[in-house]
VEXVEXDO-814092 format. One line per field, with one value per residue (C-alpha): z, y, x; residue number from 1; chain. Coordinates in nm, 2 decimals. Layout:
residues N
w (Z,...) .
v (Y,...) .
u (X,...) .
num (NUM,...) .
cadena (A,...) .
END
This chain:
residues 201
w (-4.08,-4.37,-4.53,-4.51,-4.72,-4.64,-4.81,-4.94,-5.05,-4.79,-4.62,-4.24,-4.01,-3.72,-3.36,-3.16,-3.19,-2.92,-2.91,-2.70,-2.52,-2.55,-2.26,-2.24,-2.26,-1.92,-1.97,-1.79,-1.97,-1.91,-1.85,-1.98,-1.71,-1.75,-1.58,-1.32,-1.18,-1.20,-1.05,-0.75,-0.73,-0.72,-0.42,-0.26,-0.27,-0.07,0.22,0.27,0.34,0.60,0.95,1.13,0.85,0.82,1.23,1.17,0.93,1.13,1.43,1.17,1.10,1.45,1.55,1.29,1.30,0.93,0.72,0.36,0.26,0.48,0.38,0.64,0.92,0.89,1.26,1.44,1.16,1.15,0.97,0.97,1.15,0.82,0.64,0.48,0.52,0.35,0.00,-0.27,-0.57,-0.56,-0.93,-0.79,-0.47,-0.34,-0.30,-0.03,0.29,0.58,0.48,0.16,0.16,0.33,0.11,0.37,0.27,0.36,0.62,0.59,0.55,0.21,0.06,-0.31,-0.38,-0.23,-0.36,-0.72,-0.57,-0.47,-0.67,-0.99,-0.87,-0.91,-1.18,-0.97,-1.06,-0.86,-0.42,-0.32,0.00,-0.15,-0.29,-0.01,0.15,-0.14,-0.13,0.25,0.20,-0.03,0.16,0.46,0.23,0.11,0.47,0.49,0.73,0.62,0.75,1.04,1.08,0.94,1.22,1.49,1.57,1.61,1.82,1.55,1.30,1.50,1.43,1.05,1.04,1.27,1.04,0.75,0.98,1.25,1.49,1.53,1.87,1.77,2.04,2.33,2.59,2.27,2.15,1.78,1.52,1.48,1.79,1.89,1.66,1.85,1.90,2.04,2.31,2.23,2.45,2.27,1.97,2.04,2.20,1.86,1.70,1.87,1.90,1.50,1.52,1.51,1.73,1.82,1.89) .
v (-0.17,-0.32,-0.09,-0.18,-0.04,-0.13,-0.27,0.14,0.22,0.44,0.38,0.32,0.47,0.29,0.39,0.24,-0.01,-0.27,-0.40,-0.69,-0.75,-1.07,-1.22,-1.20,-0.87,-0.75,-0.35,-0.14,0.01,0.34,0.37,0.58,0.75,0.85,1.26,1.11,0.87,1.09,1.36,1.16,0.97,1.36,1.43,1.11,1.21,1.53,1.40,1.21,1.49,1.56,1.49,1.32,1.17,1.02,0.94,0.76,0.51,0.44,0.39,0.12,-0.06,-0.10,-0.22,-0.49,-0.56,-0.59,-0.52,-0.35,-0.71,-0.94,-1.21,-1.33,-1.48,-1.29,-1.28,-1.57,-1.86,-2.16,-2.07,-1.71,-1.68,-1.76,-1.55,-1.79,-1.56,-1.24,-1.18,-0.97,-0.91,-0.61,-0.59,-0.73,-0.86,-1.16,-1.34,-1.60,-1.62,-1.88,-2.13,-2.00,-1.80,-1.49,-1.23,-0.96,-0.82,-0.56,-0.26,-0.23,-0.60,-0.51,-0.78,-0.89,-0.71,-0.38,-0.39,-0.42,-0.16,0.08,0.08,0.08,0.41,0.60,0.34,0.13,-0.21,-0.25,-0.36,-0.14,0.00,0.36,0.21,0.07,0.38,0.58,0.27,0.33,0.72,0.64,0.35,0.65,0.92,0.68,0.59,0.97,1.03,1.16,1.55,1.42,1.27,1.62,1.79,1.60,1.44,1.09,0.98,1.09,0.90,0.55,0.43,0.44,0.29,-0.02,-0.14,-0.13,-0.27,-0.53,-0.46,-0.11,0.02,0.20,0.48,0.58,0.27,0.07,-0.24,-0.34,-0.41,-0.75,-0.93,-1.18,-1.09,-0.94,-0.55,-0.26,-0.03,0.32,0.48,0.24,0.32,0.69,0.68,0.54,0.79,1.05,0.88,0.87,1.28,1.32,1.55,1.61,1.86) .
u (0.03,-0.17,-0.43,-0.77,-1.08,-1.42,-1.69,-1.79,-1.43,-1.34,-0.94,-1.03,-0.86,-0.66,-0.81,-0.49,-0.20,-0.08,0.28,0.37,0.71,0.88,0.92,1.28,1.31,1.40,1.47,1.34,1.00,0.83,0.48,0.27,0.02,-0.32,-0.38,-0.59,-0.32,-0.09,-0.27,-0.35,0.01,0.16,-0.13,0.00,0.40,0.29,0.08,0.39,0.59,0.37,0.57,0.23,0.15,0.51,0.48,0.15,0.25,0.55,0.29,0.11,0.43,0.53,0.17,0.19,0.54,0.60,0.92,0.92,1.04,0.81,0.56,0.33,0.48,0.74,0.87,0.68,0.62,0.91,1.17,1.16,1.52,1.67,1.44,1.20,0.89,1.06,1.15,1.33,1.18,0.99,0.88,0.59,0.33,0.52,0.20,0.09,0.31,0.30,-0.02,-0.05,-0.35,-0.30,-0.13,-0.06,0.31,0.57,0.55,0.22,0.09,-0.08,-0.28,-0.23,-0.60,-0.51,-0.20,-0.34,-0.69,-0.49,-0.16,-0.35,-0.49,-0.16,0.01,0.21,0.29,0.61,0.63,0.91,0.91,0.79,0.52,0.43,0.39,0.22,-0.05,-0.10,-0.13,-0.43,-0.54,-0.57,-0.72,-0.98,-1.07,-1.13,-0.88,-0.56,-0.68,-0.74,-0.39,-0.23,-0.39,-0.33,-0.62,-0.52,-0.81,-1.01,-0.86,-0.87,-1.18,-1.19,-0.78,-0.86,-1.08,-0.77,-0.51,-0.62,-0.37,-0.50,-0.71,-1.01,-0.89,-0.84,-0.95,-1.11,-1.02,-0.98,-1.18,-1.06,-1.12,-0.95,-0.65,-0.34,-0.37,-0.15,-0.29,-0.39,-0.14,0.14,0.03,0.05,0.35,0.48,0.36,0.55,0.82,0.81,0.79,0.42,0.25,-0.14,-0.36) .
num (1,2,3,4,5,6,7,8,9,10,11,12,13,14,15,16,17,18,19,20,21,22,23,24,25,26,27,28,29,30,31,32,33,34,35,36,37,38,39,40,41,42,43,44,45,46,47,48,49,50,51,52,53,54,55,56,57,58,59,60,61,62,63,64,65,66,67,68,69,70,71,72,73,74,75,76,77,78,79,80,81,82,83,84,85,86,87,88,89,90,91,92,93,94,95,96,97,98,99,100,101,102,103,104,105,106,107,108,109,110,111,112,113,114,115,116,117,118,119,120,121,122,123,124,125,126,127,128,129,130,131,132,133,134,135,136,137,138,139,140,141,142,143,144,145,146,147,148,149,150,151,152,153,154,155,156,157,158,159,160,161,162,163,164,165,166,167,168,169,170,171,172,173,174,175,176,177,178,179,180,181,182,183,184,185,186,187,188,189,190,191,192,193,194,195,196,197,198,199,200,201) .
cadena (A,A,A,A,A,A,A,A,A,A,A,A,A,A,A,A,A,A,A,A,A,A,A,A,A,A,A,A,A,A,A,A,A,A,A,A,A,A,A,A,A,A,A,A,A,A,A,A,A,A,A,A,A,A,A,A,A,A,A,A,A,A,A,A,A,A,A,A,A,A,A,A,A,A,A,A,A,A,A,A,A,A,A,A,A,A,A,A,A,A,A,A,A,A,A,A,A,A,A,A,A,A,A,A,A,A,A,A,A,A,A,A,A,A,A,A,A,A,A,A,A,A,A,A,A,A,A,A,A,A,A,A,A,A,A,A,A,A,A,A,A,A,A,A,A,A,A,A,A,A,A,A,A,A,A,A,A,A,A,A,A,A,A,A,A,A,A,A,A,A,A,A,A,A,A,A,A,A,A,A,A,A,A,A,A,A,A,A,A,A,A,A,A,A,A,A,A,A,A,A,A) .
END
């Protein structure tokens, strides 16, 4: 870097340095995290140890019938039997599905701007199916409800997660939050749930 002296004589000082990478340069790169994404990226990897909180997502999934590699209308829009509504990059969000405006994707039926919300909270820039999951741990702990899950109390928990993921009851004899968009019953939904390994209180 070229020295620079200002106006009084004194050698500045450089404060940072930015490289760019060419665009056809495909290795793999590193990044660099900050403490506070990692921090909560580490917090993340453990509440999915967690058995219920394992069963619960798998409850979510089933509910909204997604696929770590599905793009909206994934399993109902033409042309899905050949697997136009799926993809297989998962450097990234795949973007727009069926219509091209809704960008609900994978297991979870994320959406390009919680994708970038809550993946750039723990560093994530990729779409691959761990990620996924990661994103809807802290979608769930930002909704306040991830304790709740760990102990069982699923009823507890409904409310708040229907309004994430609109094919969610919000508990026990409830409807969604979404109406009229397709829902599972509560005691589908819980028997999902166990069937996945979680258990209540």
């Amino acid at each position: 870097m070229a020295e620079v002296i200002s106006k009084s004589g004194r050698k500045m000082s450089p404060v940072a340095t930015r490289e760019v990478t060419a665009v056809k340069d495909t290795t793999p790169k590193t990044v660099a995290l900050d403490a506070k994404k990692q921090i909560r990226r580490a917090e993340n990897e453990e509440y999915l140890k967690d058995p219920n909180v394992k069963a619960f997502l798998a409850a979510i999934a089933k509910a909204e019938g997604g696929d770590y590699h599905a793009k909206y209308g994934y399993g109902w829009a033409k042309g899905f039997q050949t697997g136009k509504w799926t993809f297989t990059d998962e450097s990234t969000h795949p973007g727009a599905g069926f219509g091209g405006s809704t960008t609900a994707s994978g297991l979870y039926q994320i959406t390009i701007a919680t994708w970038r919300e809550y993946g750039g909270k723990m560093g994530l820039t990729d779409f691959t199916p761990h990620t996924q999951d990661l994103i809807a741990v802290d979608m769930l702990r930002t909704l306040g409800v991830i304790d709740k899950i760990k102990a069982g109390d699923i009823p507890g928990a409904m409310p708040k997660a229907a309004t994430r993921w609109a094919a969610l009851p919000e508990g026990p004899g409830k409807k969604n939050h979404y109406p009229p968009q397709h829902y599972v019953e509560y005691p589908e939904f819980l028997s999902s749930y166990k069937s996945a390994g979680g258990t209540t209180k």
